[in-house]
Backbone bond lengths (Angstrom), bond angles and torsions (degrees), N, CA, C in turn:
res aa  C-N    CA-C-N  psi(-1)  N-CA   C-N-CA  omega(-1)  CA-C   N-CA-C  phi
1 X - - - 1.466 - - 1.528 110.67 -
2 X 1.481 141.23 -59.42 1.154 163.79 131.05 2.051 94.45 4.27
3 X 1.395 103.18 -87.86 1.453 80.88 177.82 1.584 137.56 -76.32
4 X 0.759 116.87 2.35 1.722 132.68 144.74 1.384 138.80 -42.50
5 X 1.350 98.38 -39.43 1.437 129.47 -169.92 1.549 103.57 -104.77
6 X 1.590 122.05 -48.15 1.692 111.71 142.57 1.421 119.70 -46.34
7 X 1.573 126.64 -54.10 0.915 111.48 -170.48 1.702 126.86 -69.58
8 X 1.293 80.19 3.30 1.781 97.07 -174.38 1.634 113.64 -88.51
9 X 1.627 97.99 -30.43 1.602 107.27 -166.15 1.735 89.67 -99.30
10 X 1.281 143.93 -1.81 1.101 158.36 105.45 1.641 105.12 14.84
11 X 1.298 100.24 -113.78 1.487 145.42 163.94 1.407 84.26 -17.54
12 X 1.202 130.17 -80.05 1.707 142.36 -133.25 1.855 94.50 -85.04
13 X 1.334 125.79 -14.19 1.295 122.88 -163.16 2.328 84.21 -119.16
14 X 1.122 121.51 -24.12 1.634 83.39 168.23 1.433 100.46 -108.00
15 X 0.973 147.84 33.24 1.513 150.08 -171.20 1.891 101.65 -155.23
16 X 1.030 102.70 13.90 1.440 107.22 166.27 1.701 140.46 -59.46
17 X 1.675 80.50 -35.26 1.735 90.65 -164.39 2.023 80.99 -113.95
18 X 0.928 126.33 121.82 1.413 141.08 153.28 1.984 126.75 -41.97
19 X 0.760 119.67 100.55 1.871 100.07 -170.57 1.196 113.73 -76.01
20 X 1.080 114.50 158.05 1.372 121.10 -159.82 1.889 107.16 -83.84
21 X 1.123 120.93 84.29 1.493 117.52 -164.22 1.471 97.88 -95.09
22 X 1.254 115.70 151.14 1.679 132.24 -168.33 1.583 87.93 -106.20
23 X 1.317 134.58 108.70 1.156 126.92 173.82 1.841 113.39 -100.21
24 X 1.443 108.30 122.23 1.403 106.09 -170.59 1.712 126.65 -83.59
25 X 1.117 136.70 150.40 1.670 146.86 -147.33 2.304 84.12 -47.24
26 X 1.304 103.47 -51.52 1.451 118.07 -177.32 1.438 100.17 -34.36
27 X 1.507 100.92 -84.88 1.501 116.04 -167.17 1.783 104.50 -43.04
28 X 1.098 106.80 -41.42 1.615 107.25 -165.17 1.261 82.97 -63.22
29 X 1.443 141.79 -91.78 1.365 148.01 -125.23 2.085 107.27 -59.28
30 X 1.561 96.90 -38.46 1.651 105.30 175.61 1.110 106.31 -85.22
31 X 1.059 133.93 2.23 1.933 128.82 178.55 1.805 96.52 -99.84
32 X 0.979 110.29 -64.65 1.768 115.82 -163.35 0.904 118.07 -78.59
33 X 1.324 114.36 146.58 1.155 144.81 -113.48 1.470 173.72 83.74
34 X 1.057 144.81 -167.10 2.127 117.81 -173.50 1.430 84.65 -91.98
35 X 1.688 92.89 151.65 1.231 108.43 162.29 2.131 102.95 -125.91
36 X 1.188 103.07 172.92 1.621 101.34 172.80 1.650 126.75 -103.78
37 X 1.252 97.10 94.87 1.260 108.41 -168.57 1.874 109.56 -62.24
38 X 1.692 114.87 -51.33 1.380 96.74 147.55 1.573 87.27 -176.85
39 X 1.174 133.75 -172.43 1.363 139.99 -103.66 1.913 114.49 -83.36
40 X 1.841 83.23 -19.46 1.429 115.33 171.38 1.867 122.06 -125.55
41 X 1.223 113.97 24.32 1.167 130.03 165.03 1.513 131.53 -142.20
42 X 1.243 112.92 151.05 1.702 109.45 168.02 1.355 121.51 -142.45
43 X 1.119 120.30 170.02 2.051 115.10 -168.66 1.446 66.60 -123.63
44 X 1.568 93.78 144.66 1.645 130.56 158.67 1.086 112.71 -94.55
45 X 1.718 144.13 92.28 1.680 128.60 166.04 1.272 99.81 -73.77
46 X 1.263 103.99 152.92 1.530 133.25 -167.95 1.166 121.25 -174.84
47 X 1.639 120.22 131.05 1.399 125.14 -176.61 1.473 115.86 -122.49
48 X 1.269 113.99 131.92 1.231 107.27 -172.84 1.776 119.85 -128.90
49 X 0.789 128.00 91.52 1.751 123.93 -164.42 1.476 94.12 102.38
50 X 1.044 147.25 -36.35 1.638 143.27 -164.64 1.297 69.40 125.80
51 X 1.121 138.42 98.39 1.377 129.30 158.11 1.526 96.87 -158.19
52 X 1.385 140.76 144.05 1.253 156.44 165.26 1.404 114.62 -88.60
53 X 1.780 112.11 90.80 1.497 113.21 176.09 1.557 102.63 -102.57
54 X 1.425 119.12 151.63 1.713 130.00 160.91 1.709 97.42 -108.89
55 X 1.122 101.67 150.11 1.384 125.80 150.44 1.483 124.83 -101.88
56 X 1.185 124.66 116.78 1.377 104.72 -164.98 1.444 107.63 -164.66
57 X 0.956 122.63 127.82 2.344 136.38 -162.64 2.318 84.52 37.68
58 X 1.043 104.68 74.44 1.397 107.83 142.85 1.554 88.58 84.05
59 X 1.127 129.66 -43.50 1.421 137.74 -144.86 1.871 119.80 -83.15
60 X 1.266 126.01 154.41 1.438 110.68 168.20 1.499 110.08 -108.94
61 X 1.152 119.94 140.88 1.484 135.90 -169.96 1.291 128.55 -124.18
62 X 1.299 118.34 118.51 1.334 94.65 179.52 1.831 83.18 -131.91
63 X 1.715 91.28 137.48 1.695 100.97 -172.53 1.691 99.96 -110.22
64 X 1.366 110.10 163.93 1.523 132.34 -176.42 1.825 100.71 -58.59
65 X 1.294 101.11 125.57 1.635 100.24 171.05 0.864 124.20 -108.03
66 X 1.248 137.89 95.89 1.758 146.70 154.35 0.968 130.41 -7.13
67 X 1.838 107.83 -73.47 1.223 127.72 169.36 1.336 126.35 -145.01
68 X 1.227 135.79 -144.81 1.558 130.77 159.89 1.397 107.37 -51.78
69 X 1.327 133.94 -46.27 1.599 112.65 -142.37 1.321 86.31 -155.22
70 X 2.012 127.59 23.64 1.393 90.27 171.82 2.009 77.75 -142.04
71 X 1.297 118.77 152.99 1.654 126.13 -169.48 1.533 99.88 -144.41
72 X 1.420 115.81 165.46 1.212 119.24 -178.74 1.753 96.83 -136.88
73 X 1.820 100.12 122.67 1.738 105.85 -169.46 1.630 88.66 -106.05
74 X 1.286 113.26 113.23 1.591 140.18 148.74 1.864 110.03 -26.76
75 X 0.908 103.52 -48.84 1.339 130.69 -159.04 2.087 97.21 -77.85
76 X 1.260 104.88 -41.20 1.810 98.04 -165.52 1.404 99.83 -111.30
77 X 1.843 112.11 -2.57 1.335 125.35 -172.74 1.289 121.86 66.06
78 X 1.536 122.91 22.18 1.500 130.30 -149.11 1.506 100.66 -147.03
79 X 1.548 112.70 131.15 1.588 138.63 158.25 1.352 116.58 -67.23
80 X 1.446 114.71 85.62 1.564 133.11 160.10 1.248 124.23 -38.43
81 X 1.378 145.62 -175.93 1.129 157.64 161.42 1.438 109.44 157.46
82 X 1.716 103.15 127.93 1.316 111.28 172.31 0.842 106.39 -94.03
83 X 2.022 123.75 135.98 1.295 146.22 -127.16 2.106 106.88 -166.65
84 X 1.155 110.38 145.85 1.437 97.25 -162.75 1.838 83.63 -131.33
85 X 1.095 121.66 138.74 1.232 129.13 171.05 1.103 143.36 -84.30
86 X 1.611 117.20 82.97 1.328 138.06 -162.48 1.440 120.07 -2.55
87 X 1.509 115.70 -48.60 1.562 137.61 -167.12 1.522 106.86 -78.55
88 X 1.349 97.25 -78.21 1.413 110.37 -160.38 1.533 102.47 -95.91
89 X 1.088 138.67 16.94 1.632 154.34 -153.57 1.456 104.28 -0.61
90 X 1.261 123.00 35.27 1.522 105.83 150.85 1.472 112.85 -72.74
91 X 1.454 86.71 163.07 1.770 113.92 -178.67 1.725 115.18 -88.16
92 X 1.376 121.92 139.46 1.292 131.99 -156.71 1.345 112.23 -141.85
93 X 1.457 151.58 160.95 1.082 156.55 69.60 1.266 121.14 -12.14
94 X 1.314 128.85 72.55 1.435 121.11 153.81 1.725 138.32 -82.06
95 X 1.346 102.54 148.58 1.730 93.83 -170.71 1.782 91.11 -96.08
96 X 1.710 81.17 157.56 1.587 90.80 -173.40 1.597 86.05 -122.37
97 X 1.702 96.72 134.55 1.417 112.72 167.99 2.009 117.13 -48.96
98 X 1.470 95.41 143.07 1.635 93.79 176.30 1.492 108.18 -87.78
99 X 1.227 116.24 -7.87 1.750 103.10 148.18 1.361 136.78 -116.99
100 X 1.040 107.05 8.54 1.452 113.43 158.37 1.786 115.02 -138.78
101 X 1.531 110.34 109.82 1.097 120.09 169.10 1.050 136.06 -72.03
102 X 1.667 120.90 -5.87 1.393 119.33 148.70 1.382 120.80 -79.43
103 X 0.806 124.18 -12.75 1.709 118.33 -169.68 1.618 102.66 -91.70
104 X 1.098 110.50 158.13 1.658 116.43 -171.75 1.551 99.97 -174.53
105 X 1.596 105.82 143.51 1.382 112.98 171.96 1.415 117.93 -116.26
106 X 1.061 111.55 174.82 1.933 123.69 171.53 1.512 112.94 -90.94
107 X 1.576 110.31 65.09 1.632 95.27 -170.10 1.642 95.05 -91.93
108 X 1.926 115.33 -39.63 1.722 81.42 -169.62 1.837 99.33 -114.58
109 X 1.335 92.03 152.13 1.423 114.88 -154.79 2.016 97.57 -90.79
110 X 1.601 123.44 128.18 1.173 127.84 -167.07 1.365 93.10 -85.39
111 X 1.665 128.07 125.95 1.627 120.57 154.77 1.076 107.56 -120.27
112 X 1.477 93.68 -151.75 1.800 102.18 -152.23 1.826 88.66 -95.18
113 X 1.637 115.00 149.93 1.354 130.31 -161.02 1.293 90.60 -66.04
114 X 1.089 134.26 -15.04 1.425 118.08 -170.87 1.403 116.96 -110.12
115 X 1.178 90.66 23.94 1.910 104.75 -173.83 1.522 103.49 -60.68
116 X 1.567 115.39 151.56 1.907 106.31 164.35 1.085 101.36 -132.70
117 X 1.777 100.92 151.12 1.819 84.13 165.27 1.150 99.90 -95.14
118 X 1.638 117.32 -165.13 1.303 115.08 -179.31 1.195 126.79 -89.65
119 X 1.718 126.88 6.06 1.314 139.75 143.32 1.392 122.21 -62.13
120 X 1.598 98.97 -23.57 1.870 89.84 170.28 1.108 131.39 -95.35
121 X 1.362 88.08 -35.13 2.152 93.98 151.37 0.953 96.14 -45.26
122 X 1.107 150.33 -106.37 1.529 165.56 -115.63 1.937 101.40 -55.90
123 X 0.801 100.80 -58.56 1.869 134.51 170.77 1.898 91.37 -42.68
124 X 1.443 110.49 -62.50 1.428 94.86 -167.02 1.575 102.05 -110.04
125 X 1.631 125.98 42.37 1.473 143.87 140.49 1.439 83.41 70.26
126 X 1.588 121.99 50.92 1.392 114.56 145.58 1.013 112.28 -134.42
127 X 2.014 82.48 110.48 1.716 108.18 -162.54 1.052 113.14 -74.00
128 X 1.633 138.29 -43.52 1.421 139.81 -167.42 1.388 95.96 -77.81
129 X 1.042 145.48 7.09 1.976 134.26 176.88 1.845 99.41 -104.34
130 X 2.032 91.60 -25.80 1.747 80.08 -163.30 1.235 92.94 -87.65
131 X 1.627 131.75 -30.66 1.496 135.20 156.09 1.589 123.90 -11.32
132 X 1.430 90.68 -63.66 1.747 98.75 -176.58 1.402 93.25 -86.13
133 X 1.324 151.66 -60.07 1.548 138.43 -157.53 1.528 95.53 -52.11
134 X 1.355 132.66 -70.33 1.773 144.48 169.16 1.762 97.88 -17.27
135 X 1.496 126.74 -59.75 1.242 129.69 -162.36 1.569 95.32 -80.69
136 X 1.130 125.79 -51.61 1.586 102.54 -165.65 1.644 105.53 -82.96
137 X 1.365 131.39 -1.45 1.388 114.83 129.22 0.896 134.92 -21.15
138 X 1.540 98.58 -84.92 1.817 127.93 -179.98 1.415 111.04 -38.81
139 X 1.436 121.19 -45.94 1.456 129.06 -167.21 2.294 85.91 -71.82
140 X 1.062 117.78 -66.60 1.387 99.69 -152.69 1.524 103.79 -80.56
141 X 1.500 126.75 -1.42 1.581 118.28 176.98 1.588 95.26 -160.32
142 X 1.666 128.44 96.09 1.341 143.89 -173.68 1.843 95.46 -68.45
143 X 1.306 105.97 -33.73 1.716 96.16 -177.17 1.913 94.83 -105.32
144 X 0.644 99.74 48.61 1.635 107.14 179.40 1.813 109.81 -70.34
145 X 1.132 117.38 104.62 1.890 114.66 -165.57 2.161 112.59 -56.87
146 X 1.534 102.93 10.50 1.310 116.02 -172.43 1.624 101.97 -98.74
147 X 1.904 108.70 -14.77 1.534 104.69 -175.78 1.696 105.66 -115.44
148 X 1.179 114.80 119.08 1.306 127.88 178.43 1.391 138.40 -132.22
149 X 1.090 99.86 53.69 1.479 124.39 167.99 1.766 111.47 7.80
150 X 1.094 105.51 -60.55 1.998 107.87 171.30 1.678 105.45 -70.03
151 X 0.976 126.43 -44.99 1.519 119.14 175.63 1.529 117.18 -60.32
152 X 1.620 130.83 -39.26 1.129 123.57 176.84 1.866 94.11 -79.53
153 X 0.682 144.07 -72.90 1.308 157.56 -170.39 2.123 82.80 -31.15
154 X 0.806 112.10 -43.70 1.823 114.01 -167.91 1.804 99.98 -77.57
155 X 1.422 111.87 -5.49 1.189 125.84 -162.15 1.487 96.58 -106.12
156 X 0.698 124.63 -39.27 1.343 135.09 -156.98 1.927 106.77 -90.71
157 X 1.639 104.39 -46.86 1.412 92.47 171.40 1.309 124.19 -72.11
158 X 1.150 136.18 -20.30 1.632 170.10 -163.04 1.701 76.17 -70.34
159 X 0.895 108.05 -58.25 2.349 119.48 -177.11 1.273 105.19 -54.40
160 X 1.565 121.51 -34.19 0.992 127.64 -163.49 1.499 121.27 -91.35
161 X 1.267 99.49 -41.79 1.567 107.19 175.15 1.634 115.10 -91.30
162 X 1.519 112.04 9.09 1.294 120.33 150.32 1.583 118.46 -91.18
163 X 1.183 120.54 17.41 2.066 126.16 -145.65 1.217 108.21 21.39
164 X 1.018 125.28 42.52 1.842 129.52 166.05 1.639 86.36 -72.87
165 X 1.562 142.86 79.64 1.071 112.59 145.39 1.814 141.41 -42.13
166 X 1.501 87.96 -54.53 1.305 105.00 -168.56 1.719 116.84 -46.80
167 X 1.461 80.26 -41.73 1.314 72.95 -174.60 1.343 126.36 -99.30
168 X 1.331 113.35 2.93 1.830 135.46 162.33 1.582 93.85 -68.10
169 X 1.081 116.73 -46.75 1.888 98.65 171.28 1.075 126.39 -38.90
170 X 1.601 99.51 -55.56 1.704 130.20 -153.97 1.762 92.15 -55.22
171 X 1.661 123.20 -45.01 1.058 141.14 -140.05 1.585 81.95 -100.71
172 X 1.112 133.44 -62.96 1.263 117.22 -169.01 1.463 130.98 -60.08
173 X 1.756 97.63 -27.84 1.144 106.85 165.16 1.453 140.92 -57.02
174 X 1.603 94.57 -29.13 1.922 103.26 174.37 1.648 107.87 -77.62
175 X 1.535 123.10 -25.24 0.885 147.76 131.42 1.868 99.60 20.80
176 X 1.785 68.02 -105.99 1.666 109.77 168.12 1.650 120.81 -36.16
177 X 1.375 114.72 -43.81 1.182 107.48 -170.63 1.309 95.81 -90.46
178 X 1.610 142.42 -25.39 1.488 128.15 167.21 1.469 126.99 -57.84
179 X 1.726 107.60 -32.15 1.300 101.49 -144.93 1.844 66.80 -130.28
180 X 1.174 121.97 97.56 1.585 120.99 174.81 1.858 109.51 -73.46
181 X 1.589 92.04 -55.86 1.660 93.67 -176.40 1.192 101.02 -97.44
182 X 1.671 133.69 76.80 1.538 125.52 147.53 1.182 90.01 -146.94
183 X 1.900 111.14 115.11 1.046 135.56 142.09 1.078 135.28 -22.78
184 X 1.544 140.42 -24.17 1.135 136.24 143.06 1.737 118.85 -73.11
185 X 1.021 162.14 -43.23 1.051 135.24 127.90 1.745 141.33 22.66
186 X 1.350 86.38 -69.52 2.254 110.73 174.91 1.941 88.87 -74.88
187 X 1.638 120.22 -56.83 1.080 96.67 177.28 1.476 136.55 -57.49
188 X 1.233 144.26 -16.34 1.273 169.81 -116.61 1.832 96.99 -126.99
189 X 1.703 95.61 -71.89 1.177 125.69 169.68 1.737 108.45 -37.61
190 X 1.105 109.10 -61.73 1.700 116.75 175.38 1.367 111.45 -41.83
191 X 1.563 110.66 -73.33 1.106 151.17 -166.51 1.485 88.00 -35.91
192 X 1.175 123.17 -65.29 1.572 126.05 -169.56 1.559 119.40 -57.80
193 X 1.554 100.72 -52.14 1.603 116.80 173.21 1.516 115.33 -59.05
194 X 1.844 87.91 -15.60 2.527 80.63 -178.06 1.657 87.66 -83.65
195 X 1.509 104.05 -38.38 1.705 89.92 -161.10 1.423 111.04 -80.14
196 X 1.553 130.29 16.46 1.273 147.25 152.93 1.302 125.36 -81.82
197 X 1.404 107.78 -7.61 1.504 115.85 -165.31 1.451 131.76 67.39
198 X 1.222 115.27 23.10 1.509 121.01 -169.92 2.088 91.52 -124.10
199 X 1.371 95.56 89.23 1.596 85.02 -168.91 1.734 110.50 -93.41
200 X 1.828 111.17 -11.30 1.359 118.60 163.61 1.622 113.15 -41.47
201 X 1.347 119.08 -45.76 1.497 133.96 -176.42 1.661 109.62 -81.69
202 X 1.446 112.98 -34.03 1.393 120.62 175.88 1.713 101.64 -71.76
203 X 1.116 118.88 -36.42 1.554 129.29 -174.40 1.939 87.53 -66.45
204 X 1.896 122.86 -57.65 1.616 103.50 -150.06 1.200 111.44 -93.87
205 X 1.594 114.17 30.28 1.373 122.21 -175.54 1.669 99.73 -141.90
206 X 0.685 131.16 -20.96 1.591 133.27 163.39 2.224 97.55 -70.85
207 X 1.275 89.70 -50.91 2.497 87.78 179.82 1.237 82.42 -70.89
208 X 1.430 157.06 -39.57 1.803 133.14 -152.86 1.848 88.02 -82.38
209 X 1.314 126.30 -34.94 1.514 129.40 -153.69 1.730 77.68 -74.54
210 X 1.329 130.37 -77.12 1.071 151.13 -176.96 1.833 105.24 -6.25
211 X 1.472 81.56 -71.72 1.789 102.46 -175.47 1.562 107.22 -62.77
212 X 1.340 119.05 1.53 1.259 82.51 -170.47 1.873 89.55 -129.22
213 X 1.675 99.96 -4.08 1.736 97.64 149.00 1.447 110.54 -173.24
214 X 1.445 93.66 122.19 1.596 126.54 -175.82 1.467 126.48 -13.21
215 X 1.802 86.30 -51.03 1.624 107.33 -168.77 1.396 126.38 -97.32
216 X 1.647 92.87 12.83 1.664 107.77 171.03 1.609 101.63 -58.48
217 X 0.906 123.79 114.09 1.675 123.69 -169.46 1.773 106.01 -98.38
218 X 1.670 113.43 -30.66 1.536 108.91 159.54 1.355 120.08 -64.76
219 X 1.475 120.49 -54.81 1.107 104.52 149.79 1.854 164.72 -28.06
220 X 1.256 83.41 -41.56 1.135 110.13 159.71 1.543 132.75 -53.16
221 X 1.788 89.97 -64.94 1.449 112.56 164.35 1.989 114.90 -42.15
222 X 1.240 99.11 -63.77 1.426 96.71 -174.32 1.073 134.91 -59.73
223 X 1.928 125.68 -22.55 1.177 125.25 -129.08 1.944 67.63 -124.47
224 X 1.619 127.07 -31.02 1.434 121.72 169.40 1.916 114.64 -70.31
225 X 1.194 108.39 -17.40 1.366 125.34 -173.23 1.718 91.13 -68.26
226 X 1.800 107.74 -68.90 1.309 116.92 -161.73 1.565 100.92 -69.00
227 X 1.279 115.51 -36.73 1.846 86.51 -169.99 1.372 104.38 -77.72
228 X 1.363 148.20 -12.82 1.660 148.29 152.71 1.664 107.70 -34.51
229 X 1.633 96.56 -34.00 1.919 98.29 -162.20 1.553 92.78 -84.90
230 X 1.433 95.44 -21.57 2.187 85.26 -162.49 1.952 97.79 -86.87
């Protein structure tokens, strides 16, 4: 911890004072904007006065500037530089090694401003965009730390104890389509559709929760409740 915290006041004492860079109408227009930080995040470039702001986990930033196109963010502990990719000439955020200042990579990728991830869909209740962003996760990394079965499921009652049915479905349903065989899921799923009043659907998702474990005992309860009623 001790040398960390040197190595921090390090860092913070030759990259301290920012230079005063004249950034031109050019540079501004090809620099700004989101870039993809990774599958559930993005940096906002942004300039404001001639000034170099990030947006970045909620926050406003403004990092140490070097030069035209390369800054150092306090905040991610990492030497930036905007970088254009020889091949395919997209635009990047690359980090530049702390021992070699020529070398630089293509780690974050520049898109279009209106890019989402699938937490922001989700955020502004557009379920079928956060549906597919969640699935083509799932498809290239099934333990991917962006899919969390108790967090959407924590999302979903939050819907509920607002009577947002509709959209406690919507939520349980992606749910459903991530997590196919976990019985809590179909229960969840039910759970919403009884307190919607649609208990035909609360009945075929409480028997799928059932079937897929024994000792679901709410389950249980309901789906022996309803065939007594039919």
């Amino acid at each position: 911890m001790k040398n960390s915290l040197i190595t921090l006041f390090l860092v913070l004492a030759v990259f301290g004072c920012s230079k005063n860079v004249k950034y031109t109408p050019e540079h501004i227009k090809q620099t700004s904007g989101r870039y993809l930080f990774n599958q559930e995040e993005v940096i906002d470039v942004y300039y404001d006065d001639n000034d170099l702001y990030l947006n970045w986990k909620s926050g406003r930033i403004k990092p140490v500037v070097l030069d035209e196109n390369t800054f150092f963010v306090p905040d991610m502990y990492k030497k930036l530089r905007f970088v254009v990719h020889p091949t395919t000439k997209k635009r990047y955020l690359g980090i530049v090694p702390d021992d070699d200042d020529t070398k630089v990579d293509y780690a974050y990728l520049k898109v279009a401003d209106t890019f989402k991830t699938p937490s922001m869909y989700l955020k502004n209740k557009q379920y079928d965009e956060a549906i597919a962003g969640y699935m083509q996760i799932h498809q290239q990394d099934s333990t991917s730390m962006f899919l969390n079965e108790r967090r959407f499921n924590s999302i979903g009652y939050g819907l509920l104890r607002e009577r947002d049915y509709d959209n406690a479905i919507k939520v349980f349903q992606m749910n459903v389509a991530l997590y196919p065989l976990s019985d809590n899921v179909y229960d969840s799923l039910a759970d919403a559709y009884l307190r919607s009043g649609d208990s035909l659907q609360a009945f075929t998702n409480y028997q799928k929760a059932l079937q897929l474990n024994a000792g679901n005992e709410r389950a249980r309860t309901f789906v022996e409740n309803y065939d007594k009623k039919e």
